[in-house]
mmCIF entry with sequence, helices, sheets and N, C-alpha, C, O atoms, coordinates in Angstrom:
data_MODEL
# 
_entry.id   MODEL 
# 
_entity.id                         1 
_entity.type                       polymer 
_entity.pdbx_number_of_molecules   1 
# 
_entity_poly.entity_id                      1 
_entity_poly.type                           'polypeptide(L)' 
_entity_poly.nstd_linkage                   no 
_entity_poly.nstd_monomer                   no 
_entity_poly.pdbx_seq_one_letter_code       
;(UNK)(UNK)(UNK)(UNK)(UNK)(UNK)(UNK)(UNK)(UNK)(UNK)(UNK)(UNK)(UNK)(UNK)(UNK)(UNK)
(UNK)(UNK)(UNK)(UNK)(UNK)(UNK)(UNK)(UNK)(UNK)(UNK)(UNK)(UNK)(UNK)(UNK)(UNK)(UNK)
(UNK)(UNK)(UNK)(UNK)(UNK)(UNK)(UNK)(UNK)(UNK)(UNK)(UNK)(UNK)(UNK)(UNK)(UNK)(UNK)
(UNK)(UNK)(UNK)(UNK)
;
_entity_poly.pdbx_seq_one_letter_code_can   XXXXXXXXXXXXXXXXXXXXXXXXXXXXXXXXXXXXXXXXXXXXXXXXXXXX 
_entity_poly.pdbx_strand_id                 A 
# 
loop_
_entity_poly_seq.entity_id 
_entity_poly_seq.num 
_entity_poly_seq.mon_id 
_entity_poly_seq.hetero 
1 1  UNK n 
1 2  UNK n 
1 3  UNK n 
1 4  UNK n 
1 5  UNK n 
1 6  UNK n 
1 7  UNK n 
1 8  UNK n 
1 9  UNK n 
1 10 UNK n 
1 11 UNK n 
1 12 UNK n 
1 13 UNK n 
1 14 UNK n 
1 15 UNK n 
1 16 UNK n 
1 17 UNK n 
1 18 UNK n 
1 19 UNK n 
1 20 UNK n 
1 21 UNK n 
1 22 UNK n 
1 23 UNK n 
1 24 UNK n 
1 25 UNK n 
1 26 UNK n 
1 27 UNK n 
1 28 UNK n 
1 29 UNK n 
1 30 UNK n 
1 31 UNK n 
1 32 UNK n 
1 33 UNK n 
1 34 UNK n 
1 35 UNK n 
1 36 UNK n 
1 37 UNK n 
1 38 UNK n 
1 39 UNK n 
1 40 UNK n 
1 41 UNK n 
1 42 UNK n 
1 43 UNK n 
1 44 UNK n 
1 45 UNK n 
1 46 UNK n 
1 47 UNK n 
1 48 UNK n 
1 49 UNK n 
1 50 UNK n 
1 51 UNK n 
1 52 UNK n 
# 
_struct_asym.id          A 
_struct_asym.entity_id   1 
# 
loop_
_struct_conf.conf_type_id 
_struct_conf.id 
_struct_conf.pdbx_PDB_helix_id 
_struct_conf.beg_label_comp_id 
_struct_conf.beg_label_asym_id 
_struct_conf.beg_label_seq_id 
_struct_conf.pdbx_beg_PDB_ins_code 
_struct_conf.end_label_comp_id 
_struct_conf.end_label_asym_id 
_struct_conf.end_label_seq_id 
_struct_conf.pdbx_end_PDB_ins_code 
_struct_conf.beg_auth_comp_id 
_struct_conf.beg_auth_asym_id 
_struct_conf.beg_auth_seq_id 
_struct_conf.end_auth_comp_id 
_struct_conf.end_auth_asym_id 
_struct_conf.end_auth_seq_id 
_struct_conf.pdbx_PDB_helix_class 
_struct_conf.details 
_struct_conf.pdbx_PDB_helix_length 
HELX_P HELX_P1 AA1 UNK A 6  ? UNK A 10 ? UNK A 6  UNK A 10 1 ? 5  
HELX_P HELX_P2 AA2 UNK A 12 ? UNK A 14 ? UNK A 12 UNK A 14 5 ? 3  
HELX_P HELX_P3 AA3 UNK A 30 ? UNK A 39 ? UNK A 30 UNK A 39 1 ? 10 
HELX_P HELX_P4 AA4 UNK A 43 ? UNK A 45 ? UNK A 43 UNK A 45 5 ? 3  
# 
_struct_conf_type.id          HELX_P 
_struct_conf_type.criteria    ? 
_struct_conf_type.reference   ? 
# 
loop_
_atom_site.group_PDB 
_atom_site.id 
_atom_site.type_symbol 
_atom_site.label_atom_id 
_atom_site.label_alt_id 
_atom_site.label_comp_id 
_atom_site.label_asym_id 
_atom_site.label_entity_id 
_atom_site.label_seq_id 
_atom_site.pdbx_PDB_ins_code 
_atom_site.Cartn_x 
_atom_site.Cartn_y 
_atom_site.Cartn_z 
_atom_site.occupancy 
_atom_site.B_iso_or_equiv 
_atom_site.pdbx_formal_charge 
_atom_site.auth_seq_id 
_atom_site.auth_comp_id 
_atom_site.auth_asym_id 
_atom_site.auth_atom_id 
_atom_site.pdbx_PDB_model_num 
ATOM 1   N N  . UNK A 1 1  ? -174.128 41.352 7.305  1.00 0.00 ? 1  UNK A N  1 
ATOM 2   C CA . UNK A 1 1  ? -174.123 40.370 6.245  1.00 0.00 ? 1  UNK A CA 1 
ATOM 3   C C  . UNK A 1 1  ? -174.323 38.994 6.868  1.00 0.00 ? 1  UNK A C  1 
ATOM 4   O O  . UNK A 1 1  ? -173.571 38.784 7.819  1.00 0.00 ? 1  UNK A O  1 
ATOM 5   N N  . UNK A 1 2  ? -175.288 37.862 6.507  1.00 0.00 ? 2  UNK A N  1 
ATOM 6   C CA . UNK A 1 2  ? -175.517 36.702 6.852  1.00 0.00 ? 2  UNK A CA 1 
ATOM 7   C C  . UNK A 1 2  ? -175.399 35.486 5.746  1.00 0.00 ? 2  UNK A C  1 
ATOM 8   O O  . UNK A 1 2  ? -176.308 35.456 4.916  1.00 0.00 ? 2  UNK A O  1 
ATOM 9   N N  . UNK A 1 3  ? -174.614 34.719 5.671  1.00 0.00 ? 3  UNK A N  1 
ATOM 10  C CA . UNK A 1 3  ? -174.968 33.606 5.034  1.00 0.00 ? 3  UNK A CA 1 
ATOM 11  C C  . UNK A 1 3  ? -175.732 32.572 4.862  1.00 0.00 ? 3  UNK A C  1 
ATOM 12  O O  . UNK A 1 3  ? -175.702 31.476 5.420  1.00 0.00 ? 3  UNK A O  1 
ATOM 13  N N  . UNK A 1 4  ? -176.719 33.162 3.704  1.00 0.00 ? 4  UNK A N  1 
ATOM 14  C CA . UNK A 1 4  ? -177.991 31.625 3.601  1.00 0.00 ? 4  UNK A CA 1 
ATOM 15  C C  . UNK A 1 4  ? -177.688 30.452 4.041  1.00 0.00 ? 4  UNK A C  1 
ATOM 16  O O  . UNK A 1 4  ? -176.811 30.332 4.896  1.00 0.00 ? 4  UNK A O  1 
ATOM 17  N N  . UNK A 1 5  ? -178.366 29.363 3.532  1.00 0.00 ? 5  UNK A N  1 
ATOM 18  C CA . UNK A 1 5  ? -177.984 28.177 4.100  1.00 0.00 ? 5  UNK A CA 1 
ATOM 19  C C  . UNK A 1 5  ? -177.474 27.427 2.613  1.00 0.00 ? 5  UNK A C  1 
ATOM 20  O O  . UNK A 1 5  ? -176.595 26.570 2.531  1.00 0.00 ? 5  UNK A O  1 
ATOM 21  N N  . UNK A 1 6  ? -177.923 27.747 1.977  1.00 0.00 ? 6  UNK A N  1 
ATOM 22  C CA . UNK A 1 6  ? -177.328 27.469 0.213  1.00 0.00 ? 6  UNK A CA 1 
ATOM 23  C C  . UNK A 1 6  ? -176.010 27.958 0.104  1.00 0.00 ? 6  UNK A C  1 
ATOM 24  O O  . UNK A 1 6  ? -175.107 27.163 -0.156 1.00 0.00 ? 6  UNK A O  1 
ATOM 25  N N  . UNK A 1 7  ? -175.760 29.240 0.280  1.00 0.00 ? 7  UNK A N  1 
ATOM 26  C CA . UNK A 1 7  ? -174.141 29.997 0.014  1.00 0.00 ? 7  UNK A CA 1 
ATOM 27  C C  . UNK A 1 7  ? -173.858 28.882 1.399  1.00 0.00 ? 7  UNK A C  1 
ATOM 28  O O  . UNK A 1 7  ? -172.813 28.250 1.241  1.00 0.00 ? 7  UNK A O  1 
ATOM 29  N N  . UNK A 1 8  ? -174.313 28.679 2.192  1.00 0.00 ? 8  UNK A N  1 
ATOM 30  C CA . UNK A 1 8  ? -172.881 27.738 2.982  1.00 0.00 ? 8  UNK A CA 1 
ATOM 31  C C  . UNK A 1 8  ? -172.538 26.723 2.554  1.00 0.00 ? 8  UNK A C  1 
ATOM 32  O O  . UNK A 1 8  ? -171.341 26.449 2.641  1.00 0.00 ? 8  UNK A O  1 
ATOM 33  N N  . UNK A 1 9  ? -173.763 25.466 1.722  1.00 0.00 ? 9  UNK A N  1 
ATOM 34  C CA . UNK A 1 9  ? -173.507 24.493 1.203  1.00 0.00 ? 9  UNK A CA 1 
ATOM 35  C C  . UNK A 1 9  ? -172.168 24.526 -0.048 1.00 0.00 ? 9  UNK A C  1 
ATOM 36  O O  . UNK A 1 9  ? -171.468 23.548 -0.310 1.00 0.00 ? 9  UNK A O  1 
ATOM 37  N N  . UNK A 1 10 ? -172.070 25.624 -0.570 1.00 0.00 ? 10 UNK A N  1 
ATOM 38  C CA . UNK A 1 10 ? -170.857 25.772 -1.396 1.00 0.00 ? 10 UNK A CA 1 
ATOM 39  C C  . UNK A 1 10 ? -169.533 26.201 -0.687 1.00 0.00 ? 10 UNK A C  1 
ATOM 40  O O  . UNK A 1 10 ? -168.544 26.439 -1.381 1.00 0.00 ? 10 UNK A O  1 
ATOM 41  N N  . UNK A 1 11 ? -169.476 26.320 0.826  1.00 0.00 ? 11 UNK A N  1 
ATOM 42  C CA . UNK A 1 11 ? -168.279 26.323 1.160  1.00 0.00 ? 11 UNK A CA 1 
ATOM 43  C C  . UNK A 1 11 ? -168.046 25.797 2.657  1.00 0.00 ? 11 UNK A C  1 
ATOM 44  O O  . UNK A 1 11 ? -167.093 26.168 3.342  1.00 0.00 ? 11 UNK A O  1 
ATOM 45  N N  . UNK A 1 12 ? -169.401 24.545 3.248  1.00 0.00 ? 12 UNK A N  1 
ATOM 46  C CA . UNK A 1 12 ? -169.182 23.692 3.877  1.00 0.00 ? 12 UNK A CA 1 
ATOM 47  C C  . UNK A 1 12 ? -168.103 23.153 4.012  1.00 0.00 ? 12 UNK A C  1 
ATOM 48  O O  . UNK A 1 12 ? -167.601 23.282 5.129  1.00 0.00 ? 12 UNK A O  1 
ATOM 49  N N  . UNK A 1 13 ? -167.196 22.224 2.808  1.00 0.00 ? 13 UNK A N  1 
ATOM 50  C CA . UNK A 1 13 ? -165.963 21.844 2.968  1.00 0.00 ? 13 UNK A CA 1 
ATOM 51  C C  . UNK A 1 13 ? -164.503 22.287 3.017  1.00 0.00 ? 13 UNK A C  1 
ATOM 52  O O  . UNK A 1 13 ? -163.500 21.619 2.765  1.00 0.00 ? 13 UNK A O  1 
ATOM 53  N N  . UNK A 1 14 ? -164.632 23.899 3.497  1.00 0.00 ? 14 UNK A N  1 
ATOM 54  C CA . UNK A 1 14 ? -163.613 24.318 4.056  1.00 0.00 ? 14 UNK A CA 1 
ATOM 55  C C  . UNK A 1 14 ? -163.455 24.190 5.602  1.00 0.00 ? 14 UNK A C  1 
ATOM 56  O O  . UNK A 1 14 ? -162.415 24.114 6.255  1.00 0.00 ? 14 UNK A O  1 
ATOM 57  N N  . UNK A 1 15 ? -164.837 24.186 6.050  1.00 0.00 ? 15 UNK A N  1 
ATOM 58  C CA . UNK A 1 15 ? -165.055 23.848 7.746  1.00 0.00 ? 15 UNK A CA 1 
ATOM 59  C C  . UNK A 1 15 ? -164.580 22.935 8.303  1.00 0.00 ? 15 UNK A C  1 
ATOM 60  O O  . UNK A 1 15 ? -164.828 22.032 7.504  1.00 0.00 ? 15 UNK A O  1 
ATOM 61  N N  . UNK A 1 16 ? -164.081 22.505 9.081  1.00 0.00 ? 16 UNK A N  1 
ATOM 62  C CA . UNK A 1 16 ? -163.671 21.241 10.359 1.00 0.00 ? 16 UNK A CA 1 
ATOM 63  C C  . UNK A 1 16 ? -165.549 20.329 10.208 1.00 0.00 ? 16 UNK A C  1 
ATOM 64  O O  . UNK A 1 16 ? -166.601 20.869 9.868  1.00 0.00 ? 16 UNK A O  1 
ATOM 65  N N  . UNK A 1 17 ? -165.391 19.358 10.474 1.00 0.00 ? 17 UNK A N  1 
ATOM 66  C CA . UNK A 1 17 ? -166.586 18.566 11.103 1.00 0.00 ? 17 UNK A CA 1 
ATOM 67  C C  . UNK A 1 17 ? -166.649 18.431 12.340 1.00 0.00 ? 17 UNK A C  1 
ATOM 68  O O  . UNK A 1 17 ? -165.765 18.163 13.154 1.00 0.00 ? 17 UNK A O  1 
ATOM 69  N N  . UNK A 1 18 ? -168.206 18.709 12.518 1.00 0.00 ? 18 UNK A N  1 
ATOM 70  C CA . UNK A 1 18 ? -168.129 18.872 14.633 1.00 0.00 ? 18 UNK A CA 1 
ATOM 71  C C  . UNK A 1 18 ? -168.056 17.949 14.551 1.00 0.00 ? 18 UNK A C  1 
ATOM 72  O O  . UNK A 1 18 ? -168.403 17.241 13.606 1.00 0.00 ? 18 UNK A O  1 
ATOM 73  N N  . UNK A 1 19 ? -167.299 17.501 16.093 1.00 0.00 ? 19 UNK A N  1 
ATOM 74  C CA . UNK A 1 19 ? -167.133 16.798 17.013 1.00 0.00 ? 19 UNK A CA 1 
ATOM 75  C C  . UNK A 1 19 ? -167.638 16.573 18.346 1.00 0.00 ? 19 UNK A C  1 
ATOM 76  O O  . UNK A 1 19 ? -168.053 17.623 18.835 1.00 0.00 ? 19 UNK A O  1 
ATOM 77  N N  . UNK A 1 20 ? -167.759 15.468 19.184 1.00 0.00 ? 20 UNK A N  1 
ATOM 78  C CA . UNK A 1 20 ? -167.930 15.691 20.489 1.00 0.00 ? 20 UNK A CA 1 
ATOM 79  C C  . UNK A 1 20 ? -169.685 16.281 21.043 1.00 0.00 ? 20 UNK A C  1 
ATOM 80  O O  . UNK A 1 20 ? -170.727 15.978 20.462 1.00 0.00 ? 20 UNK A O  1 
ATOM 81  N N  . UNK A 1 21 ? -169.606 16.902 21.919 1.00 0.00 ? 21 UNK A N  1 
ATOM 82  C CA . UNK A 1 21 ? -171.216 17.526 22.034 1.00 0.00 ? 21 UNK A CA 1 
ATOM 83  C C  . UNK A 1 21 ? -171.283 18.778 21.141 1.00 0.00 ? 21 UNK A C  1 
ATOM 84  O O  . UNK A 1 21 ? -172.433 19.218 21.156 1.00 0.00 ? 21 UNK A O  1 
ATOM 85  N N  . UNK A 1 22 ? -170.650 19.338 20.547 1.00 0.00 ? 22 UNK A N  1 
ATOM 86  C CA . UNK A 1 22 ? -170.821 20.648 20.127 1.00 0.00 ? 22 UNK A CA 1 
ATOM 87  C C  . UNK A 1 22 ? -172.185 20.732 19.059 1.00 0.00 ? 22 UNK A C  1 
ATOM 88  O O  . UNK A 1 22 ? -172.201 19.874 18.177 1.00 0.00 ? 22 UNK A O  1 
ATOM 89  N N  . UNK A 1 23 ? -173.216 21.628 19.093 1.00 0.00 ? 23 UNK A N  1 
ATOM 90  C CA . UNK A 1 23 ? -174.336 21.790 18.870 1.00 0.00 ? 23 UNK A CA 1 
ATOM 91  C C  . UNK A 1 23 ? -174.413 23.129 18.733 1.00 0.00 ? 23 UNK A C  1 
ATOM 92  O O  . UNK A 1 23 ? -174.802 24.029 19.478 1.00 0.00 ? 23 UNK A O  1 
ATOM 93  N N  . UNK A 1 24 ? -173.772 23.079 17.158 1.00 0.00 ? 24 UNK A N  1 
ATOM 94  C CA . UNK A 1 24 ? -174.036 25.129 16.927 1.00 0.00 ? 24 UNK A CA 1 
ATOM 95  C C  . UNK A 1 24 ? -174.149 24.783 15.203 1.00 0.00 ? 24 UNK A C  1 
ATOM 96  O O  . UNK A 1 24 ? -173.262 24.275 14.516 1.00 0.00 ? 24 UNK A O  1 
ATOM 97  N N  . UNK A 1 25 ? -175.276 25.147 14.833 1.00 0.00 ? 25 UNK A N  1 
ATOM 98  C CA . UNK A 1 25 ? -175.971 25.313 13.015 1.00 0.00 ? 25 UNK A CA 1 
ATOM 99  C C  . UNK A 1 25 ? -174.713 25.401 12.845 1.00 0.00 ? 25 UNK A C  1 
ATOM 100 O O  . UNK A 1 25 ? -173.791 25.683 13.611 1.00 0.00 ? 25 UNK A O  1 
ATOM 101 N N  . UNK A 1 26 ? -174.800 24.955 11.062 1.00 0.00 ? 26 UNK A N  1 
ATOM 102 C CA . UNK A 1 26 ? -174.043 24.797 10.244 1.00 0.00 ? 26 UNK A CA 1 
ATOM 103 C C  . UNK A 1 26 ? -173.366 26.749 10.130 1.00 0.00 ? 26 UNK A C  1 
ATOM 104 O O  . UNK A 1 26 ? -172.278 27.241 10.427 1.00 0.00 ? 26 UNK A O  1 
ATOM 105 N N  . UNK A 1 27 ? -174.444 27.255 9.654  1.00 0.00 ? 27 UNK A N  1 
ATOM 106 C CA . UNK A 1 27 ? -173.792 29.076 8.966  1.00 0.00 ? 27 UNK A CA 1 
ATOM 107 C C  . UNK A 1 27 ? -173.607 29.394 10.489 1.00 0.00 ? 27 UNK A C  1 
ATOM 108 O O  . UNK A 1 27 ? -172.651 30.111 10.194 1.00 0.00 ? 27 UNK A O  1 
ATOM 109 N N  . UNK A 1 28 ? -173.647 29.471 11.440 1.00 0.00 ? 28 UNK A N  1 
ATOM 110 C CA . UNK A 1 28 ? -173.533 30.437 12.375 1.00 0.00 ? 28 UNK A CA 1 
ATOM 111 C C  . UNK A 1 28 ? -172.292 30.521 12.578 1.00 0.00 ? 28 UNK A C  1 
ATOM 112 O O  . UNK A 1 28 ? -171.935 31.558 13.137 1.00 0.00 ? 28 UNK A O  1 
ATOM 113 N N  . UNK A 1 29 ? -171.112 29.413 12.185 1.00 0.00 ? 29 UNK A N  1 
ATOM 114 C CA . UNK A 1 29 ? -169.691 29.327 12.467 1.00 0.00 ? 29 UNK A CA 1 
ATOM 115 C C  . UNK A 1 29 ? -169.449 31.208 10.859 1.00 0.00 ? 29 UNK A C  1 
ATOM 116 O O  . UNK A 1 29 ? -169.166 32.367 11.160 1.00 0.00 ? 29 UNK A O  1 
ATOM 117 N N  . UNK A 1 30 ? -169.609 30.873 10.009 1.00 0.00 ? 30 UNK A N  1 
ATOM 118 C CA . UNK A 1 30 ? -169.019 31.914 8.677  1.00 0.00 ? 30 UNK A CA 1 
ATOM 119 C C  . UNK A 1 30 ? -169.795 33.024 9.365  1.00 0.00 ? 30 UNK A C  1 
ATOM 120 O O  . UNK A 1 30 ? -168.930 33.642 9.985  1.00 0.00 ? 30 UNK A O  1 
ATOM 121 N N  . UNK A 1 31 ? -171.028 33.633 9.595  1.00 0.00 ? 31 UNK A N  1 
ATOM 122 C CA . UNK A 1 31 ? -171.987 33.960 10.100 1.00 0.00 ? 31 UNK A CA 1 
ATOM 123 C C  . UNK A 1 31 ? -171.497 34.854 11.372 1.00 0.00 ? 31 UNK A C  1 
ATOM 124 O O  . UNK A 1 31 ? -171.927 35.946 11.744 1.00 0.00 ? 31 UNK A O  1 
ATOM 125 N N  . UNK A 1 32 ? -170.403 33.997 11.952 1.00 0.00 ? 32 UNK A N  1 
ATOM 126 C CA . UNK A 1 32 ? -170.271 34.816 13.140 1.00 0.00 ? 32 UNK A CA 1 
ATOM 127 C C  . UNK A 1 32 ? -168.698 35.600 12.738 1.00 0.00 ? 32 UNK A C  1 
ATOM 128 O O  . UNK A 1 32 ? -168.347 36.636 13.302 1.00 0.00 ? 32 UNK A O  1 
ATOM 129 N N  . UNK A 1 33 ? -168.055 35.068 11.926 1.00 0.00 ? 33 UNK A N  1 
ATOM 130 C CA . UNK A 1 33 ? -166.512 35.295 11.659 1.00 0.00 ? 33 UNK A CA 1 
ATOM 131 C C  . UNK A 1 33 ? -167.035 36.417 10.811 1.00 0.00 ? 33 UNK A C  1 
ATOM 132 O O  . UNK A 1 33 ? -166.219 37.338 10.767 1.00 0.00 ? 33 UNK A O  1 
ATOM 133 N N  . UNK A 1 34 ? -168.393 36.696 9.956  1.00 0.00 ? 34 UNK A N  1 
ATOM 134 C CA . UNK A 1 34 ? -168.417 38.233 9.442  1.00 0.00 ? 34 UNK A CA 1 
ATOM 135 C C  . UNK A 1 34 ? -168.703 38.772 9.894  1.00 0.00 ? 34 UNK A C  1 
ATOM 136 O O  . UNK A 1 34 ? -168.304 39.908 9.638  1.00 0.00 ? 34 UNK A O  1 
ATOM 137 N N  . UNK A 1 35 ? -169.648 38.627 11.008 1.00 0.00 ? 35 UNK A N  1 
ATOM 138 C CA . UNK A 1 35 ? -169.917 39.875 12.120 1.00 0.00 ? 35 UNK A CA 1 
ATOM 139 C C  . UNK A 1 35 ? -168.734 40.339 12.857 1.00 0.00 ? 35 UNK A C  1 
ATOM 140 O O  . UNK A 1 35 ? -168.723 41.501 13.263 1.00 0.00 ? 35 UNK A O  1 
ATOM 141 N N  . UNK A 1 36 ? -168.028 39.789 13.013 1.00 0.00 ? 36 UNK A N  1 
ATOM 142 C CA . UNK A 1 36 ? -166.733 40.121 13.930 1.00 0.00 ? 36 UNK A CA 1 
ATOM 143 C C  . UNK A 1 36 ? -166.009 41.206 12.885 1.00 0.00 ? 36 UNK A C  1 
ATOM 144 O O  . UNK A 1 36 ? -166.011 42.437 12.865 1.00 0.00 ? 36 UNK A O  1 
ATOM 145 N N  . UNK A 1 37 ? -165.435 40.275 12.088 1.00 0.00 ? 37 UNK A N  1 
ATOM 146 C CA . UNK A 1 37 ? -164.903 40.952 10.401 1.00 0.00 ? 37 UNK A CA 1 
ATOM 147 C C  . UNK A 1 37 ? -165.323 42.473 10.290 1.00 0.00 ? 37 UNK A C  1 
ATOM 148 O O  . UNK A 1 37 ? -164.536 43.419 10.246 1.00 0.00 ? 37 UNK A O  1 
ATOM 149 N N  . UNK A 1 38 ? -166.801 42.545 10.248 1.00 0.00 ? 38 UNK A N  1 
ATOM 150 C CA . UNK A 1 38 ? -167.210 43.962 9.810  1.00 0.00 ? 38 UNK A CA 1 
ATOM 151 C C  . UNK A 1 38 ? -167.504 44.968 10.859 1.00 0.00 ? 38 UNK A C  1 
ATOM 152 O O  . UNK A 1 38 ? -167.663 46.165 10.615 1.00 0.00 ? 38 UNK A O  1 
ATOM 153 N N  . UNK A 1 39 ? -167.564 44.470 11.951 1.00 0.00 ? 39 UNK A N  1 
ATOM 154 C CA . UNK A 1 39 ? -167.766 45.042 13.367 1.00 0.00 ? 39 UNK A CA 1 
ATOM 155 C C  . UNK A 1 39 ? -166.297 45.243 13.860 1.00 0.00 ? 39 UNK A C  1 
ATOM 156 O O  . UNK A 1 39 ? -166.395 46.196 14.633 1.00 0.00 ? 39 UNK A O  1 
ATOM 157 N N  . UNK A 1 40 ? -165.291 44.947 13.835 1.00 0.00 ? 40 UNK A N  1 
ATOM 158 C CA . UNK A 1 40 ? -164.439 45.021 14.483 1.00 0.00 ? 40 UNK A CA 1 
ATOM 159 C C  . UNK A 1 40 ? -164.504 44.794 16.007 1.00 0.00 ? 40 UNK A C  1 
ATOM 160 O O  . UNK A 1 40 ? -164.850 45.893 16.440 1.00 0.00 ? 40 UNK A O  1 
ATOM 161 N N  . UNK A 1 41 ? -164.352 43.937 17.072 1.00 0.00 ? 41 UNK A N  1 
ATOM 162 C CA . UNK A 1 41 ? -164.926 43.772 17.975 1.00 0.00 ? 41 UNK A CA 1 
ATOM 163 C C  . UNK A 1 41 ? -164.535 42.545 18.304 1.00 0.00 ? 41 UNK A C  1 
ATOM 164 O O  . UNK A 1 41 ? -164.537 41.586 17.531 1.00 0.00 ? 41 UNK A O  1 
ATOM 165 N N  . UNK A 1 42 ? -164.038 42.526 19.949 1.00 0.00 ? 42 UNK A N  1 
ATOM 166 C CA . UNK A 1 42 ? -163.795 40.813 20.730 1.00 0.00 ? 42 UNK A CA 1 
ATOM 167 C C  . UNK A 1 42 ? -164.906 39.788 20.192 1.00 0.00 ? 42 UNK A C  1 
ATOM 168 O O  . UNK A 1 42 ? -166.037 39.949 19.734 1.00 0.00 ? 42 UNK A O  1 
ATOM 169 N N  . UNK A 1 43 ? -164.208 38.812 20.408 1.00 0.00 ? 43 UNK A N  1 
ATOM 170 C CA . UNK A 1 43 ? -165.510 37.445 20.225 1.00 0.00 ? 43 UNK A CA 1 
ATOM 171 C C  . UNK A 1 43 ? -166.097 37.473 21.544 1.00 0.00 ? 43 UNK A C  1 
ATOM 172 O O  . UNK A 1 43 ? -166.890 36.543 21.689 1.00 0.00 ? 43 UNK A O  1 
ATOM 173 N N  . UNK A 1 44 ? -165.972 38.278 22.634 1.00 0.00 ? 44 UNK A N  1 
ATOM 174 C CA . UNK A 1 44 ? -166.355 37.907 23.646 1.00 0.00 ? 44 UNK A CA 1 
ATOM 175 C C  . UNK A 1 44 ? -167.790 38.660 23.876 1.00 0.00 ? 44 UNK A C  1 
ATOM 176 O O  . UNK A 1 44 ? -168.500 38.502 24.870 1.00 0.00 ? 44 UNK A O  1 
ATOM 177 N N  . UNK A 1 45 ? -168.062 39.465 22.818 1.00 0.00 ? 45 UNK A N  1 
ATOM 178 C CA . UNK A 1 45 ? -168.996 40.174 22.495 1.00 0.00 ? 45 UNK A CA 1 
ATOM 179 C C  . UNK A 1 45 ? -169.920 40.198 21.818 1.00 0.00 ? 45 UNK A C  1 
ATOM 180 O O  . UNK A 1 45 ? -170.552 41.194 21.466 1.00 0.00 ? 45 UNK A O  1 
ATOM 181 N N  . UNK A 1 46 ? -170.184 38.666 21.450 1.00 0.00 ? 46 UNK A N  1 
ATOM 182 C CA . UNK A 1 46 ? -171.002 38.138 20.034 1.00 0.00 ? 46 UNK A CA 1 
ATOM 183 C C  . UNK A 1 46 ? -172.472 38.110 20.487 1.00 0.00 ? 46 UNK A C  1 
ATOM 184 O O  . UNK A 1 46 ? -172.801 37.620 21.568 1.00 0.00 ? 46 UNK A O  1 
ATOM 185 N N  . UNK A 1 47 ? -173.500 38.751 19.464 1.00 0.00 ? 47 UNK A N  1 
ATOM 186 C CA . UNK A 1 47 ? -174.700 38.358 20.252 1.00 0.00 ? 47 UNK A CA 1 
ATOM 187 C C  . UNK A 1 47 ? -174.903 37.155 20.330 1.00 0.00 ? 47 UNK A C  1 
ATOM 188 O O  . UNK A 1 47 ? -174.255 36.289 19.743 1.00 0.00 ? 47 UNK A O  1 
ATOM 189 N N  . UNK A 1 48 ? -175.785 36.994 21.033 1.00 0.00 ? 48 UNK A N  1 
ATOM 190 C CA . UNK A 1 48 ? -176.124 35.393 21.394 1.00 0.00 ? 48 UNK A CA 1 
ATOM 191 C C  . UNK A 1 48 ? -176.976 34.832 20.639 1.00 0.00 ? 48 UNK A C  1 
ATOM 192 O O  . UNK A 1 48 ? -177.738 33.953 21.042 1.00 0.00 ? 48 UNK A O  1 
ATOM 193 N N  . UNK A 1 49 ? -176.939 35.461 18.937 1.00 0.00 ? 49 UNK A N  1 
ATOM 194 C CA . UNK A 1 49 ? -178.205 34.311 18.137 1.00 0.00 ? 49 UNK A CA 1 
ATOM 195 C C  . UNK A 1 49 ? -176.373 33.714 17.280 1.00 0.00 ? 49 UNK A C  1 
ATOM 196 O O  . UNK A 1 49 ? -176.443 32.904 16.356 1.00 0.00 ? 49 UNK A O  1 
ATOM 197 N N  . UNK A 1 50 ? -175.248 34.122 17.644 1.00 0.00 ? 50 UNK A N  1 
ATOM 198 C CA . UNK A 1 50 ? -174.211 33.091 17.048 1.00 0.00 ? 50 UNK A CA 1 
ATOM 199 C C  . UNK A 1 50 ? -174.165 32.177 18.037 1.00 0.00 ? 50 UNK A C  1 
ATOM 200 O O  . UNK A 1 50 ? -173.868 31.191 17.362 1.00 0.00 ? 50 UNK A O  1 
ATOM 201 N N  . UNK A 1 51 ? -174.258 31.702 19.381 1.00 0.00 ? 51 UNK A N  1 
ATOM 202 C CA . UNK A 1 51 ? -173.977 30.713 20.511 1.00 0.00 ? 51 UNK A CA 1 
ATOM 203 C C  . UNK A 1 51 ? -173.007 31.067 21.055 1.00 0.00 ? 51 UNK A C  1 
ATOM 204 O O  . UNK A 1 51 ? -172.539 32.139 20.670 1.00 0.00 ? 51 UNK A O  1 
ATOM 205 N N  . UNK A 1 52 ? -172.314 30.340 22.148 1.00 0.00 ? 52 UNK A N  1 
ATOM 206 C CA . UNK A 1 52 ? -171.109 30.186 22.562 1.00 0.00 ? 52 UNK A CA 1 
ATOM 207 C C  . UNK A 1 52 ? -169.806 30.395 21.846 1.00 0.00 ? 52 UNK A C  1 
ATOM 208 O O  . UNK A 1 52 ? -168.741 30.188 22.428 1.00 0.00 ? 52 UNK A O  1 
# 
């Protein structure tokens, strides 16, 4: 499951605002918390189109 970029605009303001250098798209933060979610699986294991 992936979140458009529209379904994020309706729940953007539950997110923190980056800070600092951090440089990761807007959906890839929800994006990566459902892959984990439905995968069951470390974060240390994320493919690399979520980032760091």
């Amino acid at each position: 499951m992936m979140i458009a970029e529209e379904q994020f605009r309706r729940i953007e303001g539950c997110f923190p605002t980056q800070r600092g250098n951090v440089k990761i798209s807007s959906p890839s933060v929800p994006n990566a918390i459902l892959h984990v979610s439905e995968n069951g699986f470390k974060w240390r294991v994320l493919p690399t189109r979520f980032g760091r």
